[in-house]
N, CA, C and O atoms as a printed pandas DataFrame, in Angstrom:
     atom_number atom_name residue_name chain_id  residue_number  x_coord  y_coord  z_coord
0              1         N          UNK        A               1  188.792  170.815  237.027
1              2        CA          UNK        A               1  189.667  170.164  236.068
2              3         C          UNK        A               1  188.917  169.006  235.416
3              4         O          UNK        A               1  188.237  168.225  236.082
4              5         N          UNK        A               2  189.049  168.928  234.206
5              6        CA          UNK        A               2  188.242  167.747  233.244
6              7         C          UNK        A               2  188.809  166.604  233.060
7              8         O          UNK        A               2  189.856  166.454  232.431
8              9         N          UNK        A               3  188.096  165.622  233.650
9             10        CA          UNK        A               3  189.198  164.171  233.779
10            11         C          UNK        A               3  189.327  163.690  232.898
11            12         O          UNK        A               3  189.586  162.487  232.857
12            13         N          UNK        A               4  189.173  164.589  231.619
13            14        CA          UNK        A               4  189.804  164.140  230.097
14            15         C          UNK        A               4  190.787  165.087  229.777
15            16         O          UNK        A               4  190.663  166.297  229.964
16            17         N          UNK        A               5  191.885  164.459  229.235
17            18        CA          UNK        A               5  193.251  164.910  228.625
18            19         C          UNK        A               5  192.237  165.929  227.722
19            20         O          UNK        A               5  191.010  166.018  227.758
20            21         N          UNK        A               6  193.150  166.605  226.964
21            22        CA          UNK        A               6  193.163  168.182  226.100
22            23         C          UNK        A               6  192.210  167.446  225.202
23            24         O          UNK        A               6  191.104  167.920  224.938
24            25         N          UNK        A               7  192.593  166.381  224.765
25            26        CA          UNK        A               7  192.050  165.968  223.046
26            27         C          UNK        A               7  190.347  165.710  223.282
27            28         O          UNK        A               7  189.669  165.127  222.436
28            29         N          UNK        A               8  189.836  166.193  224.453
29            30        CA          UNK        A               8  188.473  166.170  224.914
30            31         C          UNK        A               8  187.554  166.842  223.984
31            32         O          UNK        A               8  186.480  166.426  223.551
32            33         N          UNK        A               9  188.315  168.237  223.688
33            34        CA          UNK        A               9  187.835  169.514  222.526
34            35         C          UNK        A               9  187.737  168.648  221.539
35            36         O          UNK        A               9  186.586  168.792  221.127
36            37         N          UNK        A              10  188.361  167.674  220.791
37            38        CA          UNK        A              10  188.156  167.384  219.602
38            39         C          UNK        A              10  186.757  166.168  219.536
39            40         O          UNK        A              10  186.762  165.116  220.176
40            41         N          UNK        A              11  185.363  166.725  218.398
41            42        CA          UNK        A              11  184.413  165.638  218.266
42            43         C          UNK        A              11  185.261  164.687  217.098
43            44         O          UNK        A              11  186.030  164.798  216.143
44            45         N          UNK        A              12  184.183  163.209  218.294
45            46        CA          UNK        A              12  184.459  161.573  217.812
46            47         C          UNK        A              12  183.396  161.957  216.996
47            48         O          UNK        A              12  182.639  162.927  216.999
48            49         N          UNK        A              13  183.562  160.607  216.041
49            50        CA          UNK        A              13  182.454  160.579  215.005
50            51         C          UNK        A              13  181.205  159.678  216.038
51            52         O          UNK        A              13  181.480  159.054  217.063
52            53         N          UNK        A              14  180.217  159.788  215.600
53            54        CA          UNK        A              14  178.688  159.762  216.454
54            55         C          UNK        A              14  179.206  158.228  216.446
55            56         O          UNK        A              14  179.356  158.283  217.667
56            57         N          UNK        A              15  179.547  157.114  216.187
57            58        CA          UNK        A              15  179.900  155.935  215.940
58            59         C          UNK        A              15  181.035  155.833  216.478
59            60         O          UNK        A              15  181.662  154.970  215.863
60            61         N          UNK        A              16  181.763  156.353  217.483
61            62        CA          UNK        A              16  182.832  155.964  218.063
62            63         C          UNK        A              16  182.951  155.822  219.580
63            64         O          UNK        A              16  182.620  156.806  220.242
64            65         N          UNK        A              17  183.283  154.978  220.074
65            66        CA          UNK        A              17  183.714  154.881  221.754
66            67         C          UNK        A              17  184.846  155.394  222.019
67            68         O          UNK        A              17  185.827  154.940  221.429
68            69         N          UNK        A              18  184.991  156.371  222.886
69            70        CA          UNK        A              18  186.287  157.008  223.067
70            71         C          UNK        A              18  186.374  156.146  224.683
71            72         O          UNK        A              18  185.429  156.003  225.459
72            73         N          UNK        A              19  187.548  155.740  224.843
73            74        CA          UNK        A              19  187.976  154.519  226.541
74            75         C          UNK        A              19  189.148  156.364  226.991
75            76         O          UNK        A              19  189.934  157.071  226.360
76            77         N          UNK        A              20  188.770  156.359  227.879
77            78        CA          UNK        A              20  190.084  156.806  228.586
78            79         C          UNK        A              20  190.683  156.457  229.588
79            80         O          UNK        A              20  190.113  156.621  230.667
80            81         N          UNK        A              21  192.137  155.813  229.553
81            82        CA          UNK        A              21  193.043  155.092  230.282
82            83         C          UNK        A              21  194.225  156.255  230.868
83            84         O          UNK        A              21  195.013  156.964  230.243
84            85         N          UNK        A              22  193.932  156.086  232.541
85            86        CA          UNK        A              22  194.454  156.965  233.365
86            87         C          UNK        A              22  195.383  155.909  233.929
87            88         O          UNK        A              22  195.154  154.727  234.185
88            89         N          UNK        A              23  197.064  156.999  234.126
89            90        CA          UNK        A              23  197.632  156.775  235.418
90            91         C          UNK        A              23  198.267  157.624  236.186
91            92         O          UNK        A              23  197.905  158.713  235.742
92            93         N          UNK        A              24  198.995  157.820  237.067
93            94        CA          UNK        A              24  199.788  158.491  237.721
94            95         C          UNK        A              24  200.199  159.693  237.064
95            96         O          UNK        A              24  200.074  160.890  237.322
96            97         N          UNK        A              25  201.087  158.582  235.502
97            98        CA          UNK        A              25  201.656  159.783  234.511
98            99         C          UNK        A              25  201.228  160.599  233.882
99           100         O          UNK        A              25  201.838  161.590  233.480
100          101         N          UNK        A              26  199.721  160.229  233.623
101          102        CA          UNK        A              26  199.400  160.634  232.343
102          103         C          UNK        A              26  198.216  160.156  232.089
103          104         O          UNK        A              26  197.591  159.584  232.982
104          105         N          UNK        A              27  197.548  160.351  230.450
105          106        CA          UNK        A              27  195.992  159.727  229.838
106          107         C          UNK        A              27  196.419  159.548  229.221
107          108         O          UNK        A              27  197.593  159.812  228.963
108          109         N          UNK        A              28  195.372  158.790  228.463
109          110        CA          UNK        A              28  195.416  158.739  226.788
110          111         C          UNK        A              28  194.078  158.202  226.681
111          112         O          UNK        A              28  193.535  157.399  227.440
112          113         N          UNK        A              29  193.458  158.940  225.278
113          114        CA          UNK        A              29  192.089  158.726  225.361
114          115         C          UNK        A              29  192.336  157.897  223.966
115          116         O          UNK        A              29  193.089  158.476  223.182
116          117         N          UNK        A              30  191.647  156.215  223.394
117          118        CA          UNK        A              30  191.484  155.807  222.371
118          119         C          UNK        A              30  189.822  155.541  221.652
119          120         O          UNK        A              30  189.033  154.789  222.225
120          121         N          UNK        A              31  189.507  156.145  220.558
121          122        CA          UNK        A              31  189.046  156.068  219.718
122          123         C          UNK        A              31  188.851  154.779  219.085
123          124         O          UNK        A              31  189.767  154.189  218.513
124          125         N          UNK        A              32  187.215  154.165  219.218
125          126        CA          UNK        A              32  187.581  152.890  218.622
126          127         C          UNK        A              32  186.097  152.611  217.966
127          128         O          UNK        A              32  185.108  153.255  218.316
128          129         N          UNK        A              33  186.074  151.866  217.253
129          130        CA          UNK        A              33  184.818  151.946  216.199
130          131         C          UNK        A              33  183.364  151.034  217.079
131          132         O          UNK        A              33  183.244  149.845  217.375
132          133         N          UNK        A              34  182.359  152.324  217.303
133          134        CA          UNK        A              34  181.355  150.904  218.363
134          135         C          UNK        A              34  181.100  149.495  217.902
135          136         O          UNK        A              34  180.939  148.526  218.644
136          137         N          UNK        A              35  181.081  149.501  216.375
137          138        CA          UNK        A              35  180.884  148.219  215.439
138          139         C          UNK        A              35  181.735  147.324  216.087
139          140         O          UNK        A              35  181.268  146.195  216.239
140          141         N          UNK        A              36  183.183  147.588  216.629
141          142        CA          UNK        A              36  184.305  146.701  216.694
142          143         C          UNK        A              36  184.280  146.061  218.250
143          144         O          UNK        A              36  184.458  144.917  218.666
144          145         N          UNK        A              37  183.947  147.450  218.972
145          146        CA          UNK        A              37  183.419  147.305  220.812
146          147         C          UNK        A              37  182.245  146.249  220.786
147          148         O          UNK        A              37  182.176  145.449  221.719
148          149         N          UNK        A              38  181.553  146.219  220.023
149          150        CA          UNK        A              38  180.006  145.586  219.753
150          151         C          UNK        A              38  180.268  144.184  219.535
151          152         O          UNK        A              38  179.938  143.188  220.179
152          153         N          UNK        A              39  181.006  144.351  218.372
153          154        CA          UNK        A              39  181.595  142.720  218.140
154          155         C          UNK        A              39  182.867  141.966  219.223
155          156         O          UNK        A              39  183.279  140.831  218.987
156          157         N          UNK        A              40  183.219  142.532  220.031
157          158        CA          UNK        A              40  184.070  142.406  220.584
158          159         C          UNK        A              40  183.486  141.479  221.553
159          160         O          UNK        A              40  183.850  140.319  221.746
160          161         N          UNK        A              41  182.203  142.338  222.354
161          162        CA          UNK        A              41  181.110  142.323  223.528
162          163         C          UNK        A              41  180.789  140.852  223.069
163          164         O          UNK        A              41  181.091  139.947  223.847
164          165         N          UNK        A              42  180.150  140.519  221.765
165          166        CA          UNK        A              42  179.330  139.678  221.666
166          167         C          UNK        A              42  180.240  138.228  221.550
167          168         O          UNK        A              42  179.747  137.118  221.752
168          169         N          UNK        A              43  181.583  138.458  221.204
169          170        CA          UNK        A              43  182.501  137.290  220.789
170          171         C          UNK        A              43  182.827  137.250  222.591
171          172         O          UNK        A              43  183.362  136.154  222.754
172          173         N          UNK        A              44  182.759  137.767  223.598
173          174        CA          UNK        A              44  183.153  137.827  224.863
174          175         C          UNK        A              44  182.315  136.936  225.531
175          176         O          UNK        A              44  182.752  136.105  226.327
176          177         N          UNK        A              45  180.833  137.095  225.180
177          178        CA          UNK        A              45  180.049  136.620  225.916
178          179         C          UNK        A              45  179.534  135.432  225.435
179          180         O          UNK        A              45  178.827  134.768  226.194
180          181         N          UNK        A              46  179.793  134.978  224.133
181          182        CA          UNK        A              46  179.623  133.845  223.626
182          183         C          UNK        A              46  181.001  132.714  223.870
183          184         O          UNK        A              46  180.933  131.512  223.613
184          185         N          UNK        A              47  182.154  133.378  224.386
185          186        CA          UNK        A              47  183.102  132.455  225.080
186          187         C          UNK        A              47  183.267  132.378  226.810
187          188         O          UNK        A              47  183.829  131.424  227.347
188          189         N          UNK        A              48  182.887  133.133  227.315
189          190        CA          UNK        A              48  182.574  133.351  228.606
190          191         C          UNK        A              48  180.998  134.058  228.728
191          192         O          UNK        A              48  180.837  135.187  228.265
192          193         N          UNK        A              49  179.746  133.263  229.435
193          194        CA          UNK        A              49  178.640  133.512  229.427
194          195         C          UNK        A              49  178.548  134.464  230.542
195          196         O          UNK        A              49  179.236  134.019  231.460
196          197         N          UNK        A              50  177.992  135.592  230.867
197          198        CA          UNK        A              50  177.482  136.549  231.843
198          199         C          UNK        A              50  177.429  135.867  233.074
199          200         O          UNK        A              50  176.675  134.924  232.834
200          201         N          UNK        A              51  177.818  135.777  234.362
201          202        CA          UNK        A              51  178.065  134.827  235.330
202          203         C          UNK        A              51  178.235  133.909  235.114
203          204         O          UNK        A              51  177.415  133.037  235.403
204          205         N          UNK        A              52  179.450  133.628  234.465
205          206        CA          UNK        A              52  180.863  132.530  234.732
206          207         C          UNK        A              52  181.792  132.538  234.686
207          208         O          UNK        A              52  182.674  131.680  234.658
208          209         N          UNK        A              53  181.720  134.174  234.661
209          210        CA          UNK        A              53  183.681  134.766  234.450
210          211         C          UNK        A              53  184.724  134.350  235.885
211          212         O          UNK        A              53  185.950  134.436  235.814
212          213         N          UNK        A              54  183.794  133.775  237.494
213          214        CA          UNK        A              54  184.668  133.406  238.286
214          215         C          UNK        A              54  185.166  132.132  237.705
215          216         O          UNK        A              54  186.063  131.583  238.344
216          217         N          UNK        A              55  184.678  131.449  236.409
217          218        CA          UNK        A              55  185.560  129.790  236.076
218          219         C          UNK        A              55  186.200  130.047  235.217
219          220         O          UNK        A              55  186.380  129.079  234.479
220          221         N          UNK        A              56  186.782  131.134  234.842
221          222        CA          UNK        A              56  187.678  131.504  233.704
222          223         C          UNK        A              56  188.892  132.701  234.307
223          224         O          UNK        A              56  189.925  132.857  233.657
224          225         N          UNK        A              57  188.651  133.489  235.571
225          226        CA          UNK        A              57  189.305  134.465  235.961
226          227         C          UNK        A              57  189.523  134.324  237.200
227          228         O          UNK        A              57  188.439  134.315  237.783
228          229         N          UNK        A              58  190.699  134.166  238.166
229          230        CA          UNK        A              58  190.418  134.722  239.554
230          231         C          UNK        A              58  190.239  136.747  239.828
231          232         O          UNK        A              58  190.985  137.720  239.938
232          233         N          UNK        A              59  189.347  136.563  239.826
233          234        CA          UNK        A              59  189.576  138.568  239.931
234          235         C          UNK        A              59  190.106  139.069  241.542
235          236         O          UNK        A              59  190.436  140.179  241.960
236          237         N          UNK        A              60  190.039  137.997  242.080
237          238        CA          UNK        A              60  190.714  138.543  243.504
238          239         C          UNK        A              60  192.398  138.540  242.869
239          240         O          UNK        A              60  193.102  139.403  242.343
240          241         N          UNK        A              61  192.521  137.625  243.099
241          242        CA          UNK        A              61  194.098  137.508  242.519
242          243         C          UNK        A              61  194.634  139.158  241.415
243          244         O          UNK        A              61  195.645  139.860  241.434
244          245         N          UNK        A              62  193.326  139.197  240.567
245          246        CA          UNK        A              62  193.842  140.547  239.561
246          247         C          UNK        A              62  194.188  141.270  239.946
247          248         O          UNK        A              62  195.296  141.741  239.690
248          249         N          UNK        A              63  193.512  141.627  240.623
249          250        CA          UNK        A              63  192.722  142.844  241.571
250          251         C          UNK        A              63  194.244  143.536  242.490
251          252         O          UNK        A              63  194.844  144.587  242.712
252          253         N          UNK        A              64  194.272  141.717  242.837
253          254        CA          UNK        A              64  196.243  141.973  243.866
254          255         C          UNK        A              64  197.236  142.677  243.230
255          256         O          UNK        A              64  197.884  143.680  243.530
256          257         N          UNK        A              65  197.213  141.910  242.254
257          258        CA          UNK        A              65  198.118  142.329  241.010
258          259         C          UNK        A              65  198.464  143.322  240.425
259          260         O          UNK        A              65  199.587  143.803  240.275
260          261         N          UNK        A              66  197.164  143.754  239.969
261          262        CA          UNK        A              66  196.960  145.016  239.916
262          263         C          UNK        A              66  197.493  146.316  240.504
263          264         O          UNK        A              66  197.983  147.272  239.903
264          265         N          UNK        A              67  197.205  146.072  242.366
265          266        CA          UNK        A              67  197.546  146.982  242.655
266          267         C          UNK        A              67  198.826  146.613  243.685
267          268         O          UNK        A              67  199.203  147.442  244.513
268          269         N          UNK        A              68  199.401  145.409  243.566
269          270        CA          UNK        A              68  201.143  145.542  244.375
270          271         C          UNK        A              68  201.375  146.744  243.566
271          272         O          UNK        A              68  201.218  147.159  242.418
272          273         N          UNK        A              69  202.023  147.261  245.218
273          274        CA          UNK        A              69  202.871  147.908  245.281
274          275         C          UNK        A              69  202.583  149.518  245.260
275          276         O          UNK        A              69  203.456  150.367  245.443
276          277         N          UNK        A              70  201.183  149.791  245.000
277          278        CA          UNK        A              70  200.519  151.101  245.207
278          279         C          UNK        A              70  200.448  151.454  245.721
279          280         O          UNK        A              70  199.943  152.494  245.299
280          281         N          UNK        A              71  200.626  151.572  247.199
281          282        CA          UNK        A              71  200.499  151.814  248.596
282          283         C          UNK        A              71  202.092  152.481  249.024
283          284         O          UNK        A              71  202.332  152.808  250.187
């Protein structure tokens, strides 16, 4: 089984990031322009620098969050 939903058959344009977001219910795969992922990356890391995301995030805490109640 292909851990991409149906819309797998259909080609992205050579310039696109396809994300696919899984849950329980369901997928959904989004289409998004690398130009926009790219600029995204670079506005990310120019507000939070590459090791210093623990002074801006607890990721333990996310992480909890995340998964109450999955079990």
């Amino acid at each position: 089984m292909s851990p991409w939903p149906a819309i797998h058959q259909y080609h992205c344009h050579p310039d696109t990031v396809r994300l696919l977001l899984r849950t329980r219910h369901g997928a959904a795969v989004l289409a998004v322009a690398a130009r926009d992922v790219l600029a995204f990356l670079h506005r990310a890391d120019s507000l939070v620098p590459p090791g210093t995301e623990h002074r801006h995030l607890d990721l333990d805490r996310v992480v909890e969050q995340l998964t109450a109640g999955s079990e």
